[in-house]
MDTraj code that builds the backbone (N, CA, C; nanometers):
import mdtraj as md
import numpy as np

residues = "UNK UNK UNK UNK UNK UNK UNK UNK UNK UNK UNK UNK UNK UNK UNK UNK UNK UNK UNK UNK UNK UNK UNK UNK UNK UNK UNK UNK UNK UNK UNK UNK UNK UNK UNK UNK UNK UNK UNK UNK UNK UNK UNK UNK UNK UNK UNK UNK UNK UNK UNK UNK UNK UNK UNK UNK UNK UNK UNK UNK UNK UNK UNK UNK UNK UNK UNK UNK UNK UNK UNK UNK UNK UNK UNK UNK UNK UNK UNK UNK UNK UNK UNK UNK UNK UNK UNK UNK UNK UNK UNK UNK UNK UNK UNK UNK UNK UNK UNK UNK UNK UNK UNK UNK UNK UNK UNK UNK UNK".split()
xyz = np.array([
    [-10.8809, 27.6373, 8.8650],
    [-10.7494, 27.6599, 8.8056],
    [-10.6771, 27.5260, 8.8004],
    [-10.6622, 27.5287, 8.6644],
    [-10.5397, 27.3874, 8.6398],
    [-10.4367, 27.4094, 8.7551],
    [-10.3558, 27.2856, 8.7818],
    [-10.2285, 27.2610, 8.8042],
    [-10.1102, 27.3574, 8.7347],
    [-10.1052, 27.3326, 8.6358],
    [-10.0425, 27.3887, 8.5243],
    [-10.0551, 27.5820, 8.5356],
    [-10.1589, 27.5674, 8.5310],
    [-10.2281, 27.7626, 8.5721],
    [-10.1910, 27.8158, 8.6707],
    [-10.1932, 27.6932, 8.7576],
    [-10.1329, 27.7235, 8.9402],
    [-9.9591, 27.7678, 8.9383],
    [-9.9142, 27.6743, 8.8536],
    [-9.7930, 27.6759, 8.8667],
    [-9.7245, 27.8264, 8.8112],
    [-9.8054, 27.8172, 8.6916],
    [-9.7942, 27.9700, 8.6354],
    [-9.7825, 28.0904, 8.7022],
    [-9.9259, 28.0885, 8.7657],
    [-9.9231, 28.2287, 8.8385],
    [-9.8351, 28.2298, 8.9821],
    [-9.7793, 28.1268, 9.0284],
    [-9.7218, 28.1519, 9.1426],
    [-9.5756, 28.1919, 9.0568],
    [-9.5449, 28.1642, 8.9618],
    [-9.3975, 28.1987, 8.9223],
    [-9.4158, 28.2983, 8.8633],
    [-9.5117, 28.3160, 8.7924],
    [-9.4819, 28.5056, 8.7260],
    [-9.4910, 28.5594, 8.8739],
    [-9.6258, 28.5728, 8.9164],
    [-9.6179, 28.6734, 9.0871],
    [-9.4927, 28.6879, 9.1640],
    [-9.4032, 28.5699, 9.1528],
    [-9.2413, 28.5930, 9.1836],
    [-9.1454, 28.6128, 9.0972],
    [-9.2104, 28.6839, 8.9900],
    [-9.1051, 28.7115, 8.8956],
    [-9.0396, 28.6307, 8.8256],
    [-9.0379, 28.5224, 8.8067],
    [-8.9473, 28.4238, 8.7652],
    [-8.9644, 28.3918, 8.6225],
    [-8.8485, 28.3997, 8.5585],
    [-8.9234, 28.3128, 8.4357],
    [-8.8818, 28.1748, 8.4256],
    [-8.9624, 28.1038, 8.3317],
    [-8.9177, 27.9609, 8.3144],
    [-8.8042, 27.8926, 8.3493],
    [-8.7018, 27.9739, 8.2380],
    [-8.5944, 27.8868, 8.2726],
    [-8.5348, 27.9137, 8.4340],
    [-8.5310, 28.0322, 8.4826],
    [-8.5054, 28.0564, 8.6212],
    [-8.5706, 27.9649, 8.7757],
    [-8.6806, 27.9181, 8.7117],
    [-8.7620, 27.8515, 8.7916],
    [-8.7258, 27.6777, 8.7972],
    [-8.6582, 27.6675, 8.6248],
    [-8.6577, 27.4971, 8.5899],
    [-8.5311, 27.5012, 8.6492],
    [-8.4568, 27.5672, 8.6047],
    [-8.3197, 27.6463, 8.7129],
    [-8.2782, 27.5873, 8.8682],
    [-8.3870, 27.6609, 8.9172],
    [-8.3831, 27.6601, 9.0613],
    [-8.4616, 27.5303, 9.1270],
    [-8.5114, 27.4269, 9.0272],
    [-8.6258, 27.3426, 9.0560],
    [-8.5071, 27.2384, 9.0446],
    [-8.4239, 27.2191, 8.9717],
    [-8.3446, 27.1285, 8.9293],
    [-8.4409, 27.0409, 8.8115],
    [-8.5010, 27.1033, 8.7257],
    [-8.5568, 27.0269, 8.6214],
    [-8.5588, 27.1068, 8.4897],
    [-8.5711, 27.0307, 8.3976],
    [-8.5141, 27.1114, 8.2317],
    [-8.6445, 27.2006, 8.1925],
    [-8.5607, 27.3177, 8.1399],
    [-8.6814, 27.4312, 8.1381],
    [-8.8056, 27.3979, 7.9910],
    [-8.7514, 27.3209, 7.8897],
    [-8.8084, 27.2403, 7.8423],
    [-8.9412, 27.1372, 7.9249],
    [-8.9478, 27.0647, 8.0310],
    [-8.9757, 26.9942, 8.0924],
    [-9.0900, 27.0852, 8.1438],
    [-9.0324, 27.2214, 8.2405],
    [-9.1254, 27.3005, 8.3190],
    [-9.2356, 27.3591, 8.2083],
    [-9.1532, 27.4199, 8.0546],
    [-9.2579, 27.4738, 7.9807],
    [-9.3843, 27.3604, 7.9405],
    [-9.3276, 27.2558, 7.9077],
    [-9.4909, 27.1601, 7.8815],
    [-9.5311, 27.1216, 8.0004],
    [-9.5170, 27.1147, 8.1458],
    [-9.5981, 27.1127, 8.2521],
    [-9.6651, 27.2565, 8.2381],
    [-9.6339, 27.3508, 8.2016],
    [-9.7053, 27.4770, 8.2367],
    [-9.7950, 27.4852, 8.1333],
    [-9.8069, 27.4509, 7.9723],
    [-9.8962, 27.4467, 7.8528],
    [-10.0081, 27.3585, 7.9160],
    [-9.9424, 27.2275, 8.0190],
    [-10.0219, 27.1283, 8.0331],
    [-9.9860, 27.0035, 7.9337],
    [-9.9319, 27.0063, 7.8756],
    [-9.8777, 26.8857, 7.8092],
    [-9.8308, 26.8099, 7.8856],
    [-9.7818, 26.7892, 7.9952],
    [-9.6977, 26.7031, 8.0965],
    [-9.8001, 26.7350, 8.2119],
    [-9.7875, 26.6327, 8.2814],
    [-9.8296, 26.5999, 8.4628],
    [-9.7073, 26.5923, 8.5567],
    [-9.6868, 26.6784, 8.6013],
    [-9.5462, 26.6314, 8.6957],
    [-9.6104, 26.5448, 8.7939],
    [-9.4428, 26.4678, 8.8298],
    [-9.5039, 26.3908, 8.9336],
    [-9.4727, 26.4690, 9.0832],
    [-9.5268, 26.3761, 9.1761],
    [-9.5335, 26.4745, 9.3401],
    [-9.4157, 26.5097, 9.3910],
    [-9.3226, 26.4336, 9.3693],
    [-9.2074, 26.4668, 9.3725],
    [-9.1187, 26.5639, 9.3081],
    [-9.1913, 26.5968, 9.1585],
    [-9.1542, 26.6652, 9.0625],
    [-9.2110, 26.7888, 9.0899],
    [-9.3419, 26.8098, 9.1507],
    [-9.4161, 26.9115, 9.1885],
    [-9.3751, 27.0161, 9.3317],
    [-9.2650, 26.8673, 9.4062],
    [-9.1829, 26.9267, 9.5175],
    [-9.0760, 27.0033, 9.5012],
    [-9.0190, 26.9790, 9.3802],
    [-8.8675, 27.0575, 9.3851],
    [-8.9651, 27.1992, 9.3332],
    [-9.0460, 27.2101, 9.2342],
    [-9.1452, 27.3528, 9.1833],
    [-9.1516, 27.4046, 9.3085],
    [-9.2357, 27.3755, 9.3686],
    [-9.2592, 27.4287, 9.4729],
    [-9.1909, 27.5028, 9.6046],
    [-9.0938, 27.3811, 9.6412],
    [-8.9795, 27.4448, 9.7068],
    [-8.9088, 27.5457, 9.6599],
    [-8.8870, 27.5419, 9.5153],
    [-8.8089, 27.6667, 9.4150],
    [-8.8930, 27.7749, 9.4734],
    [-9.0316, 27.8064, 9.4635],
    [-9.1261, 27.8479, 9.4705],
    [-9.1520, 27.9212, 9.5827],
    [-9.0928, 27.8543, 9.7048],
    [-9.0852, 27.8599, 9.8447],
    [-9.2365, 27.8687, 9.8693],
    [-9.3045, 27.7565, 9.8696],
    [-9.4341, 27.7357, 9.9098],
    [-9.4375, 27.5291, 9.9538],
    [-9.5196, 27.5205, 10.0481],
    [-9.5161, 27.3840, 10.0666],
    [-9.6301, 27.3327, 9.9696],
    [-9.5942, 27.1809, 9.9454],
    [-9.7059, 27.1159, 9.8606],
    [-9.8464, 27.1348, 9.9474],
    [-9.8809, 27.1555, 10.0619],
    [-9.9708, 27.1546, 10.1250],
    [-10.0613, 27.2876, 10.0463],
    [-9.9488, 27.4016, 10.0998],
    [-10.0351, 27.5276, 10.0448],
    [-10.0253, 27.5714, 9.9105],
    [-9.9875, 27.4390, 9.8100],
    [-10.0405, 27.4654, 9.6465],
    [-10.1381, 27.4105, 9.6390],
    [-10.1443, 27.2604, 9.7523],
    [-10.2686, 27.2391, 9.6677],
    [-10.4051, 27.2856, 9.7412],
    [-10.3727, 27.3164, 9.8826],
    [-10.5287, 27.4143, 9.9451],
    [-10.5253, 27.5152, 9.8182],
    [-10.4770, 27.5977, 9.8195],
    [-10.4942, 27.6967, 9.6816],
    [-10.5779, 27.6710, 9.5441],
    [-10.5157, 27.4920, 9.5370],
    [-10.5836, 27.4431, 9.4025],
    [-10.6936, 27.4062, 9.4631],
    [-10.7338, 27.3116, 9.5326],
    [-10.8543, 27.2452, 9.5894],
    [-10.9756, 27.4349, 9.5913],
    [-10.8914, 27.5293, 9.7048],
    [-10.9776, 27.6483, 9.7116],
    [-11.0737, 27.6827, 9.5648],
    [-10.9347, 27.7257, 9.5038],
    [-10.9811, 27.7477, 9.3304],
    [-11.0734, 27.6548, 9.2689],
    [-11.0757, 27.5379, 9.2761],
    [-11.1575, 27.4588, 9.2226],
    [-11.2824, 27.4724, 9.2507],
    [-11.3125, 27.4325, 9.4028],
    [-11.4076, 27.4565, 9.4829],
    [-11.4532, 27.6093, 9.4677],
    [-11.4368, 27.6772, 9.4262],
    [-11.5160, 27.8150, 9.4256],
    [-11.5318, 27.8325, 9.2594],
    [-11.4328, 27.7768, 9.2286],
    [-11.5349, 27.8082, 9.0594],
    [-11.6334, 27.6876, 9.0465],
    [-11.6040, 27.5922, 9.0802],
    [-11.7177, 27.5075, 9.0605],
    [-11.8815, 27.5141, 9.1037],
    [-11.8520, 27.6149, 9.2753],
    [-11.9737, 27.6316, 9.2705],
    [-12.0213, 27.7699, 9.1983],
    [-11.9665, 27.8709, 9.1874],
    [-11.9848, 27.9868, 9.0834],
    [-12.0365, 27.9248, 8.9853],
    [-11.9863, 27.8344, 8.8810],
    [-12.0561, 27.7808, 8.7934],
    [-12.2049, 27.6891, 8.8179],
    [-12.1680, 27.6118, 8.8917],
    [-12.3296, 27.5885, 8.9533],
    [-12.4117, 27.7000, 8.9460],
    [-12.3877, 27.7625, 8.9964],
    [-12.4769, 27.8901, 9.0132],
    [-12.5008, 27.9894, 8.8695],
    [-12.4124, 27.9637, 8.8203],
    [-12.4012, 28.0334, 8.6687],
    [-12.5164, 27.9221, 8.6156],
    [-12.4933, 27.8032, 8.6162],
    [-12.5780, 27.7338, 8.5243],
    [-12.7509, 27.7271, 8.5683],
    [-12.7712, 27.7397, 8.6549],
    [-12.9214, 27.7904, 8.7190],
    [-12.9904, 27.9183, 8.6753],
    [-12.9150, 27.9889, 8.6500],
    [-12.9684, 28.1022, 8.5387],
    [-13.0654, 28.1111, 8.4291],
    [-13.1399, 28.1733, 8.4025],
    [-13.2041, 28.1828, 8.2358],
    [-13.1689, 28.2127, 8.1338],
    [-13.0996, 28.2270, 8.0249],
    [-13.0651, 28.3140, 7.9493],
    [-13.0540, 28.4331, 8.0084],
    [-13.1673, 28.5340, 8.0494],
    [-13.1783, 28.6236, 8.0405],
    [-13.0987, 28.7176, 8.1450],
    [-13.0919, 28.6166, 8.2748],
    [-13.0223, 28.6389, 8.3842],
    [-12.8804, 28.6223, 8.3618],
    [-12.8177, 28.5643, 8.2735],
    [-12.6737, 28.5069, 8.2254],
    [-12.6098, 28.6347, 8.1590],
    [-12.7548, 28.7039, 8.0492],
    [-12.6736, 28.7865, 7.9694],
    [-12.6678, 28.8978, 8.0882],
    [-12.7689, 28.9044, 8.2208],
    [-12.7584, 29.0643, 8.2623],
    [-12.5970, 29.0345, 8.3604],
    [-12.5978, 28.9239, 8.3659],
    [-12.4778, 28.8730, 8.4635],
    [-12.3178, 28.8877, 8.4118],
    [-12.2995, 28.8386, 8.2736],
    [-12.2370, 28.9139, 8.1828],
    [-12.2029, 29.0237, 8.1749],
    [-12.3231, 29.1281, 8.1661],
    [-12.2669, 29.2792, 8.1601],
    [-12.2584, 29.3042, 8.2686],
    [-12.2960, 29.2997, 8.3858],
    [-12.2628, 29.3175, 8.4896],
    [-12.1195, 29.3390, 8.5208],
    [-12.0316, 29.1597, 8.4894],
    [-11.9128, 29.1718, 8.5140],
    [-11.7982, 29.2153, 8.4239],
    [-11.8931, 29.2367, 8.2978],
    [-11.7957, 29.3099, 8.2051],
    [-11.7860, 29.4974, 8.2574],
    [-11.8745, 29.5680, 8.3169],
    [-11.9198, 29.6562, 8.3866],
    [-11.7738, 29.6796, 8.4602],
    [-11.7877, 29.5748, 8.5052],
    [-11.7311, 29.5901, 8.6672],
    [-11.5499, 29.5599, 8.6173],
    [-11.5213, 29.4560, 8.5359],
    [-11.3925, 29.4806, 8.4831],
    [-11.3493, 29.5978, 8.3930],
    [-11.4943, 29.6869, 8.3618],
    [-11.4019, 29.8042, 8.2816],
    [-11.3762, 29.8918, 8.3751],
    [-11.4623, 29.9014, 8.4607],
    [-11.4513, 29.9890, 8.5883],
    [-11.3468, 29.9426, 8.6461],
    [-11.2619, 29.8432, 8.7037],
    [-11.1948, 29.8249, 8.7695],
    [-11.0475, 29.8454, 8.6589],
    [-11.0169, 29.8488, 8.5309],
    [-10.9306, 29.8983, 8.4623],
    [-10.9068, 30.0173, 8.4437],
    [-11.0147, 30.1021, 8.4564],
    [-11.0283, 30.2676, 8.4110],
    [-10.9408, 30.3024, 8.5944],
    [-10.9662, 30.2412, 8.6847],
    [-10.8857, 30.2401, 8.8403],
    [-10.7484, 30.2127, 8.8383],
    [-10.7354, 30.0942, 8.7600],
    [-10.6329, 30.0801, 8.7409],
    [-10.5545, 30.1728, 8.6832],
    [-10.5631, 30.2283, 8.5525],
    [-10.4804, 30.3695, 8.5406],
    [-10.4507, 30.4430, 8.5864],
    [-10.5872, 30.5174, 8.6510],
    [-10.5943, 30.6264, 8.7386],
    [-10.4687, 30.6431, 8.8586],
    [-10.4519, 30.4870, 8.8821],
    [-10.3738, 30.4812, 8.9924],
    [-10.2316, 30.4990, 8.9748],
    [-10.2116, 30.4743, 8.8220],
    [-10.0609, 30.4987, 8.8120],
    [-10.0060, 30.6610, 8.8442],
])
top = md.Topology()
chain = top.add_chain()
for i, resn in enumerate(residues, 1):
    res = top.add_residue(resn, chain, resSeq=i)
    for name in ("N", "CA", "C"):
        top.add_atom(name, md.element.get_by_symbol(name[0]), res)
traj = md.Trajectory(xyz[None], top)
């Protein structure tokens, strides 16, 4: 997960939208939307006021990011060792398993 992706999902999961977040960050919601497209790199400092808005320390965004990285990277390792043939059964597998886990999801409402 990007930076940018990171930043995302910790502010929808708290509800926030953009401008509420650029808001509370002390930075222009303009500014936060192209860090979040990825058009912009905030800097660490810039990534501190997010965060604090955020109420999370820079420590535990970026274990989160480093985590994320580190586990898709080796998932993909492992994806790429495959045959074709093993890729496509791997595929339906998890397409399987996300329809199944949506058809739950209803159920539950």
């Amino acid at each position: 997960m990007e930076i940018a992706a990171l930043i995302t999902y910790y502010r929808t999961e708290r509800g926030l939208s953009v401008n509420k977040l650029a808001n509370m960050a002390g930075i222009s919601q303009s500014y936060l939307r192209d860090v979040e497209l990825g058009k912009k790199v905030p800097t660490i400092t810039t990534l501190s006021y997010i965060c604090d808005a955020l109420n999370i320390s820079l420590a535990e965004f970026f274990t989160t990011y480093c985590q994320q990285e580190a586990g898709v990277d080796s998932l993909m390792n492992e994806i790429y060792r495959l045959n074709p043939k093993q890729r496509k059964l791997l595929e339906d597998f998890l397409h399987s398993l996300l329809s199944d886990k949506a058809r739950d999801d209803i159920s539950d409402c």
